[in-house]
C-alpha positions as CSV (number, residue, x, y, z in Angstrom):
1,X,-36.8,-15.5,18.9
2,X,-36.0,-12.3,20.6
3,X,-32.5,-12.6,19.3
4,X,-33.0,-13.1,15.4
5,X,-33.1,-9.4,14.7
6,X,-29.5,-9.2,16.4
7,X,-27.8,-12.1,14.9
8,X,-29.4,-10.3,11.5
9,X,-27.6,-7.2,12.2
10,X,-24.6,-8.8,13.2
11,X,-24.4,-11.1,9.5
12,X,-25.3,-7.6,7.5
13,X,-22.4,-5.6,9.4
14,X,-20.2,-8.7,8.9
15,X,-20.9,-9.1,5.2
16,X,-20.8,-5.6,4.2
17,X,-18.3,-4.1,6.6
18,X,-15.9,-6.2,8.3
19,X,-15.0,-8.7,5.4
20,X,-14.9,-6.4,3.0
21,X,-12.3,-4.4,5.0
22,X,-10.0,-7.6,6.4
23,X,-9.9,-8.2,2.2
24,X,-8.4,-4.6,1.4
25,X,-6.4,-5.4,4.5
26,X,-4.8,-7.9,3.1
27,X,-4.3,-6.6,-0.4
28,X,-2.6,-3.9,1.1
29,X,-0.4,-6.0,3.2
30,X,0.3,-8.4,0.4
31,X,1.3,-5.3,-2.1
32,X,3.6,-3.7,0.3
33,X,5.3,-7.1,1.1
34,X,5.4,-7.0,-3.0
35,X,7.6,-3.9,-3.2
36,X,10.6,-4.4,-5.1
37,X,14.3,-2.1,-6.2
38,X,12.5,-0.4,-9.1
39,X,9.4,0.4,-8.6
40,X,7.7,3.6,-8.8
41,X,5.3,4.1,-5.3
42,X,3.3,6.9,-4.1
43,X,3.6,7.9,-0.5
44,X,0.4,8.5,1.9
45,X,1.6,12.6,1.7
46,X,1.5,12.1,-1.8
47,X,5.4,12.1,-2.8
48,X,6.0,10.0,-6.1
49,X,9.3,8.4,-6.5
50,X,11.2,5.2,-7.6
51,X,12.1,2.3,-5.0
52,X,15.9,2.3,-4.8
53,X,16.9,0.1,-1.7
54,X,14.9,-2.0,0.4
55,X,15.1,-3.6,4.2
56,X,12.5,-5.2,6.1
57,X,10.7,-1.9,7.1
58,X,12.3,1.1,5.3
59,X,12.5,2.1,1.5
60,X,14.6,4.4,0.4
61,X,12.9,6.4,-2.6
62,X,14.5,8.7,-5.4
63,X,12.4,12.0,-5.9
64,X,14.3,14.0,-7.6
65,X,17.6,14.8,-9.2
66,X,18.6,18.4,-9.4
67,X,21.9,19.0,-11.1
68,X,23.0,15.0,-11.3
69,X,22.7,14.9,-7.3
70,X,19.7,12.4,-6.5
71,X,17.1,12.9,-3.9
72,X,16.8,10.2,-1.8
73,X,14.2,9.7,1.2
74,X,14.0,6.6,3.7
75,X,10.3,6.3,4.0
76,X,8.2,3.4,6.2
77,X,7.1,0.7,4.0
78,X,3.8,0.9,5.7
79,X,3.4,4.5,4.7
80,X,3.7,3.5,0.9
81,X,0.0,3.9,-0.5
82,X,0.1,2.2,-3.8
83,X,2.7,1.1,-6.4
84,X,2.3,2.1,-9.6
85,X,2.9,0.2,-13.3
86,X,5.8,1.1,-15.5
87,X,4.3,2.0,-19.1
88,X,4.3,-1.7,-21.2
89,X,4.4,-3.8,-17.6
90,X,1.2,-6.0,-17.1
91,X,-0.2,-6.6,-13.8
């Protein structure tokens, strides 16, 4: 009977804190694996740019274009933090 107030403690943490961060988890791992040639992404420093090649664990992503040369950056996939919608594209 000693134990009940532990095994409580440990279902609260679970439900609250660990499942709810294994489902963001997987989101996350599910949109990466989601990235496709066209995209627009945001990077975890913040740097917006379109998807315009893609290998197993690097993107390369347009930023810029200054004077019709393009900038291009190879960036981890795992560093992408979200992709964002084209204007008139449903999720």
């Amino acid at each position: 009977m000693s134990f009940l107030p532990f095994i409580l403690i440990f279902f609260i943490f679970y439900f609250l804190l660990i499942r709810p961060q294994q489902k963001r988890q997987q989101q996350q791992e599910a949109m990466l694996q989601a990235i496709e040639k066209g995209d627009n992404v945001v990077t975890s420093g913040g740097i917006h740019g379109k998807v315009t090649g893609v290998t197993d664990d690097v993107l390369t992503v347009e930023v810029a274009a200054i004077k019709g040369e393009r900038i291009r950056l190879k960036v981890a996939r795992a560093k992408i933090d979200s992709v964002l919608k084209a204007k008139g594209e449903e999720s």
